[in-house]
C-alpha positions in Angstrom: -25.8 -30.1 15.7 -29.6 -30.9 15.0 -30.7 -29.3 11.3 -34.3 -27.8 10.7 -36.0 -29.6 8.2 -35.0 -27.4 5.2 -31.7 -27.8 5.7 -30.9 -24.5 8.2 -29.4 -23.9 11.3 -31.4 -22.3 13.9 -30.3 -19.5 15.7 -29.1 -21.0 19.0 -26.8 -23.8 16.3 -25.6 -20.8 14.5 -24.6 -18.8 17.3 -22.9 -21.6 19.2 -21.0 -22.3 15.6 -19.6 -19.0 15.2 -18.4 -18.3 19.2 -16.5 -21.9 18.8 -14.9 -20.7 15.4 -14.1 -17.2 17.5 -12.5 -19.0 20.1 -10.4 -21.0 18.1 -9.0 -18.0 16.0 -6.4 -17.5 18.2 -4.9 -20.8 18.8 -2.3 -21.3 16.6 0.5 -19.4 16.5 1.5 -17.8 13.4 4.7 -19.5 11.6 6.6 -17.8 8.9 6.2 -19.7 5.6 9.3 -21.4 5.0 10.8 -21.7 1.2 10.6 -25.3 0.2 12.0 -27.3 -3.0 9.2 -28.2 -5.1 9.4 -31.5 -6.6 9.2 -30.8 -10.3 12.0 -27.9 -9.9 14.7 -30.1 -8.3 17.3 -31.1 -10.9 20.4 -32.3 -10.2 21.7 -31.7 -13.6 22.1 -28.4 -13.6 19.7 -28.2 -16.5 18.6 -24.6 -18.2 15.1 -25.0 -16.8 16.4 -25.1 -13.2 18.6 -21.9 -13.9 15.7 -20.3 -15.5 13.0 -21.1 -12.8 15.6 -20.2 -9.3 15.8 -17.2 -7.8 19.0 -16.2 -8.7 19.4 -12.9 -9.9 23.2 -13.5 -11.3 22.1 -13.9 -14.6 20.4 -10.9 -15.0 23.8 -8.7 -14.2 25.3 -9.9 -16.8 25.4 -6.4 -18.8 27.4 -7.4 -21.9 24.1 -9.7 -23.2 21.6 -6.8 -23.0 19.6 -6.2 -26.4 20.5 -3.1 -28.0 17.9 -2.4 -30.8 19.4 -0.6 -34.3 18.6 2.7 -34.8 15.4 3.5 -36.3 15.5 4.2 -40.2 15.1 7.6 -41.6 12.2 8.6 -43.5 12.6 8.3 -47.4 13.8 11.5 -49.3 11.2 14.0 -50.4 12.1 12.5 -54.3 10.2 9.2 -52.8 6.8 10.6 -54.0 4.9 7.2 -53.6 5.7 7.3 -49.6 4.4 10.4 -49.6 1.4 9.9 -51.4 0.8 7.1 -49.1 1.0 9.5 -46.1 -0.6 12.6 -46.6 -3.5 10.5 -48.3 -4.0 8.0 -45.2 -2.9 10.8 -42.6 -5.0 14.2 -44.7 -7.8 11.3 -45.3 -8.6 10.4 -42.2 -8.3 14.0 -40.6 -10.6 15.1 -43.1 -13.1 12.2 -42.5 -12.8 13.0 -38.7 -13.1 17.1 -39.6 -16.4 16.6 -41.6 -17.6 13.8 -39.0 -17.2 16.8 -36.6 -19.0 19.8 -38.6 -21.9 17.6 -40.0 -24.4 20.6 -40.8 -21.4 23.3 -41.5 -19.0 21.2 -43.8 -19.7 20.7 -47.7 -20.7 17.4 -48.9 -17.4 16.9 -51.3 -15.0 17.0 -47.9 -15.8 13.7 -46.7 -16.0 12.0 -50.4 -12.0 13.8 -50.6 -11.3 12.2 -47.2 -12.6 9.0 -48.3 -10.7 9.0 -51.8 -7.7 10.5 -49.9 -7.9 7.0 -47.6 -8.2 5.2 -50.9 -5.2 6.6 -52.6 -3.1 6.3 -49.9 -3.9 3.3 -48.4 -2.9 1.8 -52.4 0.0 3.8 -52.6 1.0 1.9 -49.5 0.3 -1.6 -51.0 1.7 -0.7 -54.7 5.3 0.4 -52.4 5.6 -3.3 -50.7 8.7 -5.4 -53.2 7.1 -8.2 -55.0 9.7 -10.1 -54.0 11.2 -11.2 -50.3 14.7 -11.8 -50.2 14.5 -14.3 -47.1 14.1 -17.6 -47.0 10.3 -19.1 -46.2 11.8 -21.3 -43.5 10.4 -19.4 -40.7 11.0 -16.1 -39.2 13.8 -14.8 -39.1 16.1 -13.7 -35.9 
C-alpha cells in the first residue's frame, strides 16, 4: 500500500482495504469461550480467598448466617421535651423557610426569621441531647 504524502490513503487503497477486511469476516468460525483457571485464583490450599472468589453458590444457602437487623427503637415519650423541641424546630423550621421561599410577595417578613430561629433551636436542641460521655472503648468501631 503506497501512502499520499500527508499521510492518507487514496481511494482505490482504501477501498481495496476494506473489501479484504469484508472478506475475511467470515473466516473463522465462532468458538464458545471456554472457562479457564486464572493464575492468581489457583490455590491449592483451600484458602478463604479461593472460596470467596469461585463460583460456588453453596455458601450463600447457608440460611442460618443471614443478618437479621434489631428492631428499630421507638420514639422517646412525649415527657422527652428536648427531642421534641429538636423536631418540630428542625422539621416546622425548614417547612416554614421552604413556605415563605414559596410565597415571596404574599408571606410576612417575620415567617422566614421564625423558620430560621426555628432551625436554630432545633438544630441545638439536637446537639445539647447527645451524652457527654461514650461508653465504648476508642479502639475502633465497634461490631
Amino acid at each position: 500500500m503506497s501512502r499520499m504524502g500527508s499521510g492518507q490513503m487514496d481511494e482505490g487503497e482504501v477501498d481495496a482495504t476494506f473489501a479484504d477486511i469484508v472478506s475475511r469476516l467470515g473466516d473463522e468460525p465462532s468458538v464458545p469461550a471456554q472457562r479457564t483457571e486464572v493464575p492468581w485464583r489457583v490455590d491449592p490450599t483451600g484458602s478463604v480467598a479461593d472460596a470467596l472468589m469461585s463460583h460456588d453458590d453453596e455458601l450463600l444457602d447457608s440460611a442460618d448466617e443471614h443478618f437479621v437487623p434489631p428492631p428499630p427503637r421507638e420514639l422517646p415519650p412525649a415527657t422527652d421535651k428536648s427531642f421534641w423541641v429538636a423536631l418540630v424546630g428542625l422539621v416546622g423550621g425548614i417547612a416554614l423557610l421552604l413556605l415563605t421561599l414559596l410565597l415571596q410577595d404574599s408571606a410576612p417578613s417575620w415567617a422566614g426569621w421564625l423558620g430560621a430561629l426555628g432551625v436554630l433551636v432545633g438544630f441545638a436542641a439536637m446537639v445539647l441531647r447527645q451524652p457527654s460521655r461514650r461508653d465504648h472503648p476508642g479502639n475502633g468501631a465497634q461490631v
